[in-house]
C-alpha positions as CSV (number, residue, x, y, z in Angstrom):
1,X,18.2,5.7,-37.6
2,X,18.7,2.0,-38.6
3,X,15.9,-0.4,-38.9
4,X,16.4,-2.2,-35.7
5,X,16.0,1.5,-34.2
6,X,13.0,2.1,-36.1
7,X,11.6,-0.8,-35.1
8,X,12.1,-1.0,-31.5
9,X,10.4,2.4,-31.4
10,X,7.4,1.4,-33.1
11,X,6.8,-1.0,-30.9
12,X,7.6,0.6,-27.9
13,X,4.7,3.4,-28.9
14,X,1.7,0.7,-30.2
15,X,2.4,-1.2,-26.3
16,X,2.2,2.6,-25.0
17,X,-0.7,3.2,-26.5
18,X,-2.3,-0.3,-26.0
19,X,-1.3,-0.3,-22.7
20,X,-2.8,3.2,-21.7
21,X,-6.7,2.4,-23.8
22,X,-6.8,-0.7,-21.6
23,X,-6.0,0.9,-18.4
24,X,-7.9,3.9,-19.4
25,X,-11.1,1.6,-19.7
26,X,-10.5,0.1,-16.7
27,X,-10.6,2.6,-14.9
28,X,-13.7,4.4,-16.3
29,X,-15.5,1.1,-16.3
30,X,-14.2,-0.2,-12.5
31,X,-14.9,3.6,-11.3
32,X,-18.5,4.1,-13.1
33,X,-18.1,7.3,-15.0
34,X,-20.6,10.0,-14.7
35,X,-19.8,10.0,-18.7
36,X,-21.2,6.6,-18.7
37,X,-24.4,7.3,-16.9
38,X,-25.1,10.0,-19.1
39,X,-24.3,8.1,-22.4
40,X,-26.5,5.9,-21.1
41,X,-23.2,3.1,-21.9
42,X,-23.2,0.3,-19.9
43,X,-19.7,-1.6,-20.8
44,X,-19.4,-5.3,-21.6
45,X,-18.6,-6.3,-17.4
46,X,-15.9,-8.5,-18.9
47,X,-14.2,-5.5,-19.1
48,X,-13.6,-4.9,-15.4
49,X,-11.7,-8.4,-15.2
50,X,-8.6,-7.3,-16.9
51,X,-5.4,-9.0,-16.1
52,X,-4.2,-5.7,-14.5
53,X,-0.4,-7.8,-13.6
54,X,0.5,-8.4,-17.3
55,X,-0.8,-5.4,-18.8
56,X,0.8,-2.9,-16.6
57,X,4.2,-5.2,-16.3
58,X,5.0,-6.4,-19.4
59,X,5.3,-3.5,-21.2
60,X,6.7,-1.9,-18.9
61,X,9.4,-4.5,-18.5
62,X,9.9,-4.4,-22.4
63,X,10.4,-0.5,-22.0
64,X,13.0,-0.9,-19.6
65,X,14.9,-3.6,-21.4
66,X,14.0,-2.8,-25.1
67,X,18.2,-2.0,-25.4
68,X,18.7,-6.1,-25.4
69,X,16.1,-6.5,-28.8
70,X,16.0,-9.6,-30.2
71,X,15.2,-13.5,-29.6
72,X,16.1,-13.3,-25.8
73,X,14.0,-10.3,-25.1
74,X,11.1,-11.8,-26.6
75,X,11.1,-14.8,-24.8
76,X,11.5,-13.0,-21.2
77,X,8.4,-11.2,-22.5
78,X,6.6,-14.3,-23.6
79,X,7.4,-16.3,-20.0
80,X,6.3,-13.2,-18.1
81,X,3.4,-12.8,-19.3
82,X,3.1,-16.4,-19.2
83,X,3.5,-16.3,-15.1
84,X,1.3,-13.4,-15.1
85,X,-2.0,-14.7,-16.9
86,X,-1.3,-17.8,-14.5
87,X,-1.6,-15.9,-11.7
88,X,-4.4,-13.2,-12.4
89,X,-6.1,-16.7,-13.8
90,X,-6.0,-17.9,-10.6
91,X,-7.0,-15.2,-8.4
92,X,-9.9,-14.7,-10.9
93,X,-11.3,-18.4,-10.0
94,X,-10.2,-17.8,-6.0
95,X,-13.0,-15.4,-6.6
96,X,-15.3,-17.1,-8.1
97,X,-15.1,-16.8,-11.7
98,X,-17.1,-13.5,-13.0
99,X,-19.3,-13.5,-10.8
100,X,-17.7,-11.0,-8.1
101,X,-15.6,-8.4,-9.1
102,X,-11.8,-8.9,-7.8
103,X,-9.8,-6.0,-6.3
104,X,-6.6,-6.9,-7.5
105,X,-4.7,-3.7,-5.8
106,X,-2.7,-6.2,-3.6
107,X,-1.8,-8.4,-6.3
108,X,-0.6,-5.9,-8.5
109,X,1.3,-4.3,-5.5
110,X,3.2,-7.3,-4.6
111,X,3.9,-8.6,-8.0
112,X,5.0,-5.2,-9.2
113,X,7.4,-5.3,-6.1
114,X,8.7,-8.6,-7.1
115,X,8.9,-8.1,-10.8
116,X,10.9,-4.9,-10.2
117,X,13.5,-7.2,-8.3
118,X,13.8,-10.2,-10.3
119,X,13.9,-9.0,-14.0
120,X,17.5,-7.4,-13.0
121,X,18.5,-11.3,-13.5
122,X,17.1,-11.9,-16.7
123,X,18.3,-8.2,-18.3
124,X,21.4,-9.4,-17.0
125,X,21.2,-13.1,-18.9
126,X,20.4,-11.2,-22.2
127,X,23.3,-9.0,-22.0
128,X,26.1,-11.7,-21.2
129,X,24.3,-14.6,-22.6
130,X,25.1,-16.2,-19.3
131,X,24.0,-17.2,-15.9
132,X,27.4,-16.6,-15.0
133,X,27.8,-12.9,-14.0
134,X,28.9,-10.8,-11.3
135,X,26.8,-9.3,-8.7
136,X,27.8,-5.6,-9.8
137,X,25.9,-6.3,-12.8
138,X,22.9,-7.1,-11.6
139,X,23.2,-4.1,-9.3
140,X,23.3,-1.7,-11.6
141,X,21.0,-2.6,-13.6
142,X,18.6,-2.6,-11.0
143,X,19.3,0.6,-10.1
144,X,19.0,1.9,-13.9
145,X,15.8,0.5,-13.9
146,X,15.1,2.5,-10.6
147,X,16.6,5.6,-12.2
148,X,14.7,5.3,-15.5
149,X,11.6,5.3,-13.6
150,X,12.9,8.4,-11.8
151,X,13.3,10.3,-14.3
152,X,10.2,9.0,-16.2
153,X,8.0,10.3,-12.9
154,X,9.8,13.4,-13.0
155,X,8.8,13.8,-16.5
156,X,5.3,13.3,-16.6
157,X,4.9,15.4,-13.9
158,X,6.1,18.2,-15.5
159,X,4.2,17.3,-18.8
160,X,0.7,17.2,-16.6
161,X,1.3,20.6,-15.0
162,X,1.7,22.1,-18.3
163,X,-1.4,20.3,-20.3
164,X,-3.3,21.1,-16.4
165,X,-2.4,24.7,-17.0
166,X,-3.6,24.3,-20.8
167,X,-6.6,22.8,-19.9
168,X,-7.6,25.9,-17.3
169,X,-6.4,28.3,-20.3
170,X,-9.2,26.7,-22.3
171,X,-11.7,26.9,-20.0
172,X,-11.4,30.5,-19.3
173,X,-12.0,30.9,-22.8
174,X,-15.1,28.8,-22.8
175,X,-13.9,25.4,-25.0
176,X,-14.6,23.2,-21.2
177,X,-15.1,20.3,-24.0
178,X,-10.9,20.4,-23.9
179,X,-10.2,19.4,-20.4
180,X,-13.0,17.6,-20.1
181,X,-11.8,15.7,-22.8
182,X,-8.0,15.7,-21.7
183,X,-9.0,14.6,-18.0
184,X,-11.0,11.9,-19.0
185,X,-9.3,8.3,-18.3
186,X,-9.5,7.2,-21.8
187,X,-7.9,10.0,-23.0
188,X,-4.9,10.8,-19.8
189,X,-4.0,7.0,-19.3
190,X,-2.7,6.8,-23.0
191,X,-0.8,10.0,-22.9
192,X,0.7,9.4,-20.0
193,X,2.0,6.2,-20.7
194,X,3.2,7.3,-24.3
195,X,5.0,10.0,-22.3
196,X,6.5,7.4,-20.0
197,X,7.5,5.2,-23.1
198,X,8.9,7.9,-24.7
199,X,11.4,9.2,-21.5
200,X,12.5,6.0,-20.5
201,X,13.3,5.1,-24.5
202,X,15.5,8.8,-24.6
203,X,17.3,8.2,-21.5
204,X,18.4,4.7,-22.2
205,X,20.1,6.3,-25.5
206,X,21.8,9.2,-23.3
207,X,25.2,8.0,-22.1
208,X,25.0,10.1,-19.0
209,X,21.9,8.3,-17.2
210,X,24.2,5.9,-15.4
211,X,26.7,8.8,-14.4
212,X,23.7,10.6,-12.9
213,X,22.3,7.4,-11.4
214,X,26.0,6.8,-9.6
215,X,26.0,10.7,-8.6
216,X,22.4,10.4,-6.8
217,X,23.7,6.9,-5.1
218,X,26.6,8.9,-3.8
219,X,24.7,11.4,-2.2
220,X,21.7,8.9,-1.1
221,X,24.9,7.0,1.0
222,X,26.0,10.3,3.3
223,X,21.8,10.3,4.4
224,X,22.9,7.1,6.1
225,X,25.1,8.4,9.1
226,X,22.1,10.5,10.6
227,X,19.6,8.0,9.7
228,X,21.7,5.7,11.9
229,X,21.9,8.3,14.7
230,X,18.1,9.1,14.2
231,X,17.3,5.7,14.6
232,X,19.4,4.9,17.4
233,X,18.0,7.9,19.2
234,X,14.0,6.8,18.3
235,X,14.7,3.3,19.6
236,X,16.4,4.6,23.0
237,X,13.7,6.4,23.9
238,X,11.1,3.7,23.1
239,X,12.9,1.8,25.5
240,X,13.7,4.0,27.6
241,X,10.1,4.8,28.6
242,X,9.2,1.5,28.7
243,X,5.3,0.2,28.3
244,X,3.9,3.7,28.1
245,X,6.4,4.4,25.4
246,X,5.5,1.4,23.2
247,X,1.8,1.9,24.0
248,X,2.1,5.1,22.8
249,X,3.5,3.2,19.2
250,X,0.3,1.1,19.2
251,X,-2.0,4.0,19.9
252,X,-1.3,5.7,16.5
253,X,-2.9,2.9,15.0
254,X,0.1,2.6,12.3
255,X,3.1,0.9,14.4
256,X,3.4,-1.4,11.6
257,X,3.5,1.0,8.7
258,X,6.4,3.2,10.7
259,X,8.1,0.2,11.0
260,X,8.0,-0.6,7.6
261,X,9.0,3.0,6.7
262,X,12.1,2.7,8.9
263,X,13.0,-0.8,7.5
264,X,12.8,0.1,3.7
265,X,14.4,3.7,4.2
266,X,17.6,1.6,6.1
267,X,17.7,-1.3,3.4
268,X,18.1,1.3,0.3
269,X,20.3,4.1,2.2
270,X,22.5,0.7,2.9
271,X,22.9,-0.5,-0.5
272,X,23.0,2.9,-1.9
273,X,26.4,3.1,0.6
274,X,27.9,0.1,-0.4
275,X,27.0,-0.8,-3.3
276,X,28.1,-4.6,-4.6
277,X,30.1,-4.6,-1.5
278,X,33.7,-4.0,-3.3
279,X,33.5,-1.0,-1.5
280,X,32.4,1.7,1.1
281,X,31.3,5.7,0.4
282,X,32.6,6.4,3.3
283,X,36.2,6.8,3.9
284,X,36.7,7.3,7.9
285,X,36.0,3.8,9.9
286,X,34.7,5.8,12.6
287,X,31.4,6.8,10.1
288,X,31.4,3.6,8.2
289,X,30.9,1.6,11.7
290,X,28.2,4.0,12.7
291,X,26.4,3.6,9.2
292,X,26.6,-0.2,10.4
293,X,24.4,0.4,13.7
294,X,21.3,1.4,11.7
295,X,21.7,-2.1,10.5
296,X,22.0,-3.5,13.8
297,X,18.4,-1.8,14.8
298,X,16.6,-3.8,11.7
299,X,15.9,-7.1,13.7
300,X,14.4,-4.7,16.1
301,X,11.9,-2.9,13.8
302,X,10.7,-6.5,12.7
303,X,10.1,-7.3,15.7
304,X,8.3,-4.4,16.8
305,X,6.7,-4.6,13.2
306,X,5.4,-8.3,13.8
307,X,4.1,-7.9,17.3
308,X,1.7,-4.5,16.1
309,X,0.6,-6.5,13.4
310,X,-0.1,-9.9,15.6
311,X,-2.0,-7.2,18.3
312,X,-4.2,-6.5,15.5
313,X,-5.2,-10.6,14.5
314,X,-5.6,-11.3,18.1
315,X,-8.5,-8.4,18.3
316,X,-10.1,-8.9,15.0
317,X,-9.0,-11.9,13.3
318,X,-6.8,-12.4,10.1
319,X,-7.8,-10.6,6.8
320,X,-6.3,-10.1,3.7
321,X,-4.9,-6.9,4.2
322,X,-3.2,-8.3,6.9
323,X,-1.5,-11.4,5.3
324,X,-0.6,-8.6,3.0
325,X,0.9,-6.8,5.7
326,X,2.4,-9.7,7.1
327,X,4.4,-10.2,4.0
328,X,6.3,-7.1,3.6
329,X,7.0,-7.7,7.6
330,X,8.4,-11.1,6.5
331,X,10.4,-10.1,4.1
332,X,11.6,-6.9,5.7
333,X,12.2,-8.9,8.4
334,X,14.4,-11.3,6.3
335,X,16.6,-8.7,5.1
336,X,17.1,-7.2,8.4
337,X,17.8,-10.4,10.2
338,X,20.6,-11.5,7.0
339,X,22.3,-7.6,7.2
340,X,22.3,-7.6,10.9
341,X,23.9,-11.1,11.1
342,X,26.7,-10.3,8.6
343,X,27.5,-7.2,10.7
344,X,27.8,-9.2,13.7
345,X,29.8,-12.0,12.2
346,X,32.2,-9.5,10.5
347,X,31.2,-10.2,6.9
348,X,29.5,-6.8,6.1
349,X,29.8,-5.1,3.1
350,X,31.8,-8.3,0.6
351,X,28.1,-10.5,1.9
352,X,26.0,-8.0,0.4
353,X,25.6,-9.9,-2.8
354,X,25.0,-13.0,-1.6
355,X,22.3,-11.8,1.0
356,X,20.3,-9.5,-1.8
357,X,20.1,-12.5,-4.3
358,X,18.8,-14.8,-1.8
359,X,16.4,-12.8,-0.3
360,X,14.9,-11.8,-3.9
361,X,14.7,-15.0,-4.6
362,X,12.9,-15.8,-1.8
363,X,10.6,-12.9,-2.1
364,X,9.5,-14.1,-4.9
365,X,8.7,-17.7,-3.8
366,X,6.4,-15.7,-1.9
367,X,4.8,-13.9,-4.1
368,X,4.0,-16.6,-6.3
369,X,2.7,-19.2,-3.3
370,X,0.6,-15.9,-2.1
371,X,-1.0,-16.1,-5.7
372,X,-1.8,-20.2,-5.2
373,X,-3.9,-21.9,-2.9
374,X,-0.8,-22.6,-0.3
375,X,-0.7,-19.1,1.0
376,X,-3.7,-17.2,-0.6
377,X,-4.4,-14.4,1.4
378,X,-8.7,-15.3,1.0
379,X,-8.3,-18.9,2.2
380,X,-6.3,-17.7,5.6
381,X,-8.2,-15.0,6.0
382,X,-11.5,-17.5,5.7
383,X,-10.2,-20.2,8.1
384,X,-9.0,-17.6,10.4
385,X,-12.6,-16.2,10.5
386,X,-14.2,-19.3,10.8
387,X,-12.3,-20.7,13.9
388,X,-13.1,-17.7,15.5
389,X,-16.5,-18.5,15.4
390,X,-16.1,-21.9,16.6
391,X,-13.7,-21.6,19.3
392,X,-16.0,-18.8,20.6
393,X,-13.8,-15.7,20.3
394,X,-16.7,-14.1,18.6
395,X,-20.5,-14.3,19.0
396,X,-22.4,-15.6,15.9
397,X,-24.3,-11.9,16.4
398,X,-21.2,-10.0,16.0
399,X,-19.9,-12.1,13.5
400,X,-19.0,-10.3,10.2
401,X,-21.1,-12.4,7.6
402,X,-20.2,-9.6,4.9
403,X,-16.6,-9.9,5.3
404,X,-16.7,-13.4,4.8
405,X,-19.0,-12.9,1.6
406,X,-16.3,-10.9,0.8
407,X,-12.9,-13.6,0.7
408,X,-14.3,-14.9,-2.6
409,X,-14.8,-18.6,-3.1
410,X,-13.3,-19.9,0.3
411,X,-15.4,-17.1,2.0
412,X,-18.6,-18.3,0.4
413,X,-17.8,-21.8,0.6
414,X,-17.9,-21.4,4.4
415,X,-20.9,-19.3,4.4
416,X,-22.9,-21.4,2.5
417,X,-21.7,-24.5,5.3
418,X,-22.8,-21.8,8.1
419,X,-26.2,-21.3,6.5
420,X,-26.7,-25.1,5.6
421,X,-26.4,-26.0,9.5
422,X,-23.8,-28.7,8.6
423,X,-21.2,-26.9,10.6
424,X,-21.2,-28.9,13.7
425,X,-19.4,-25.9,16.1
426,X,-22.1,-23.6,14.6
427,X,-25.4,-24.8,16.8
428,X,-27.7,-21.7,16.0
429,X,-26.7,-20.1,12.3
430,X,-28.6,-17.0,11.6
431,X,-31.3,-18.0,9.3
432,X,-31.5,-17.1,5.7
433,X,-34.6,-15.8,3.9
434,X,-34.1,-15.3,-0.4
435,X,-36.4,-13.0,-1.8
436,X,-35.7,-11.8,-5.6
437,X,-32.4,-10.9,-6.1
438,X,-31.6,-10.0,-2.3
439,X,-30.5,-12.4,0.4
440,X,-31.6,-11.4,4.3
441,X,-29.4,-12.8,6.9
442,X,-31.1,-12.6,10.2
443,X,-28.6,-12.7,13.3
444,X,-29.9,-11.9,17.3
445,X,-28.6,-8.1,16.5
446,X,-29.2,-7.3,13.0
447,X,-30.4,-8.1,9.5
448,X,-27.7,-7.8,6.6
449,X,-29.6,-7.2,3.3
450,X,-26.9,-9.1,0.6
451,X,-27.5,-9.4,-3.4
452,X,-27.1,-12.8,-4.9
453,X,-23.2,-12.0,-5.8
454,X,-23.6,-11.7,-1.6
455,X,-22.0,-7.8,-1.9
456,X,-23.7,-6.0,0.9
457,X,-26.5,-3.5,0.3
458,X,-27.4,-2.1,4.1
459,X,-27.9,-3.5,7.4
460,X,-31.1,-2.9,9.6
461,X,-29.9,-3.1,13.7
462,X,-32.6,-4.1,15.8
463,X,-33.4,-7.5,17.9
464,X,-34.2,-10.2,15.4
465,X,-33.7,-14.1,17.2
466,X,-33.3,-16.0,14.1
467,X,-35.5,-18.9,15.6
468,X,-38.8,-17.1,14.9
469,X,-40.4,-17.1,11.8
470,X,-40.9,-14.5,9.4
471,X,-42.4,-13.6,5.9
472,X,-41.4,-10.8,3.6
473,X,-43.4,-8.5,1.8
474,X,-42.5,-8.3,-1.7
475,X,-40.5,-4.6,-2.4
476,X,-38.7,-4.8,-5.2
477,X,-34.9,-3.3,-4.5
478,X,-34.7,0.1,-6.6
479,X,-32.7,-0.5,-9.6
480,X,-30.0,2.5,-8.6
481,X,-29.9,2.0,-5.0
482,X,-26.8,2.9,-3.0
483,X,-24.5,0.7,-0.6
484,X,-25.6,2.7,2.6
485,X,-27.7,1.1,5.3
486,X,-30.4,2.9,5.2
487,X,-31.2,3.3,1.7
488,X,-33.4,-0.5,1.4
489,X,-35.5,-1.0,4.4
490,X,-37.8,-3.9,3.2
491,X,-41.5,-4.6,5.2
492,X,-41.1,-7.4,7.2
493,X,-43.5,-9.2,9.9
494,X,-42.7,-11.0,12.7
């Protein structure tokens, strides 16, 4: 082993093991621990604001590229992380600063999806040392990253149903400190990312990864001729039955997450067919023009996606989980629309290229204005909520005050206005009464018992005009109370 070898590896084992104490602290400090409560430990709170983006990516990214060492490597490191502590930075002040804890689920969803997509690019501008480079290139090397992940999740599953069975094995025998141990977060997170580390550094040195990556493409491609059929068939007899057929789609309640399905599962069975586009898998026209129909029926599941998702803002408003939703519609629905449209204008498969970069590209715009003020998902979901209320859609009774708590500082911001009276489409506000560290909203049909970070503790039902007057007996709230309604009941008189 030379000493760039010997190197690489070191490093690739401290950002393991870095990577997998931070997580592992994460999540026992984000999931409160039973450990902790009997350790009596309370953790630093900083602790739960981790930039969860750059340290789960950029390792990660480093693991899958750590073939190109050198200056160039570094630097894609250095910028990503760059982007990433500029985003988590600003979805940590779209919060409120530390104040409120941030879910950053989404964000690490949607960045992960875009990350995965665009470093291809950069992997590829290492290798040639140029901009300039074919399509096929950056193919492949997306789907070697795909593959290397594969293989890594193949891997540490089979390396956590043998250290599960280990752990029962010490059980039986009485040492429960060993799974106990094993099983906790700050322990499993680093092995399993060392493990990771590890797999993905072996099978980048083993010629036969991409052979086995082309072998699985090649049988992925034959799935696509009866996923064509099967789709055709689904969407005939949607149709075909008319209204009670599509109300039967909105009735499960996951129209839009079927849609998805169907949309994703058609996009990768078609690129796993054809590749760059030098070439189909299949050899007889006949099968190669019915593999073209399930592209045909993707501006259909957009459509079908968009209007289950637009059913569900025009009941209950916009949140974030739904501009979350509405982006992977939007860009499902942008691939769809682009492979459909080179089918129909006779450019399908050589377009393929050309379509992919483009939409990547633009996927990533996305991403990044989803991350800034233009298109956070808390400010739309705010304003959305808000008009509501003053066009009259919703009663200022049935109005969700914690959700809007909840969108962080545009949420508060238009609380605050609601409880100040200075909103001139808001003529009766529910009043507002402080006591200690809890804040009672009174409404015509409820009172909502919020902290001071506004997170909701219960919520009393009941007839309560807010015009009336009221004091509050002082009950102090029980230092472990739970978030269930009917935990804090304060004394109140009318």
């Amino acid at each position: 082993m030379n000493r760039t070898d010997r190197n690489r590896y070191i490093c690739v084992a401290l950002s393991a093991l870095v990577q997998g104490l931070l997580l592992g602290i994460y999540a026992v400090v984000t999931s409160g621990h039973p450990a902790l409560a009997r350790l009596r430990i309370m953790p630093p709170r900083l602790l739960a604001f981790m930039p969860l983006p750059a340290i789960f990516l950029v390792p990660l990214v480093f693991w899958l590229s750590q073939e190109h060492w050198g200056r160039r490597l570094w630097n894609l490191l250095g910028g990503l992380a760059a982007v990433l502590l500029a985003l988590w930075a600003y979805r940590l002040w779209s919060y409120g600063g530390f104040d409120v804890i941030p879910s950053q689920k989404a964000d690490l969803t949607r960045i992960s999806l875009a990350v995965f997509m665009i470093v291809p690019f950069f992997q590829c501008r290492i290798a040639s040392w140029s901009w300039k480079f074919p399509y096929s290139e950056m193919f492949f090397q997306m789907c070697r990253n795909l593959f290397l992940l594969f293989q890594a999740s193949i891997v540490i599953a089979v390396f956590w149903g043998l250290l599960i069975t280990a752990g029962l094995l010490f059980d039986i025998v009485g040492l429960h400190f060993v799974p106990l141990m094993l099983f906790n977060p700050v322990c499993a997170v680093p092995l399993s990312t060392i493990i990771i580390a590890v797999s993905i550094s072996v099978a980048i040195k083993h010629p036969g990864i991409d052979s086995l990556g082309r072998w699985l493409l090649a049988v992925l491609a034959w799935l696509l001729p009866f996923f064509s059929v099967l789709s055709l068939a689904f969407l005939v007899c949607l149709l075909w039955g008319g209204s009670s057929g599509l109300n039967a789609l909105w009735n499960t309640g996951q129209a839009s997450t079927l849609m998805l399905l169907l949309q994703a599962g058609t996009l990768i069975l078609a690129n796993a067919a054809w590749l760059d586009g030098s070439k189909s898998a299949f050899r007889t026209r006949s099968i190669d023009i019915l593999a073209q129909v399930s592209l045909l029926c993707l501006p259909l599941y957009s459509v079908l996606c968009l209007y289950a998702i637009s059913l569900r803002i025009s009941q209950y408003g916009l949140t974030a989980d739904r501009v979350q939703a509405l982006f992977l519609a939007v860009t499902a629905g942008m691939w769809g629309v682009a492979y459909a449209g080179t089918v129909i204008a006779r450019n399908w498969p050589v377009s393929i290229g050309r379509v992919n970069i483009a939409c990547v590209l633009f996927a990533a715009l996305l991403v990044i204005l989803m991350n800034s003020p233009v298109l956070d998902p808390l400010r739309l979901s705010a304003e959305d909520q808000i008009s509501r209320l003053r066009s009259g859609e919703i009663q200022p009774e049935d109005f969700d005050y914690k959700y809007l708590a909840s969108l962080g500082r545009y949420g508060r911001e238009k609380l605050d206005m609601l409880n100040s009276g200075n909103d001139p489409a808001k003529s009766d506000p529910p009043s507002e009464i402080v006591h200690g560290n809890v804040i009672m909203v009174f409404s015509p049909s409820k009172v909502e018992l919020l902290s001071q970070d506004r997170s909701l503790i219960g919520t009393i039902y009941g007839y309560f005009p807010p015009t009336e007057s009221r004091s509050v007996k002082a009950v102090p709230v029980p230092p472990d109370y739970e978030i269930d309604g009917n935990i804090y009941r304060p004394d109140y008189v009318r």
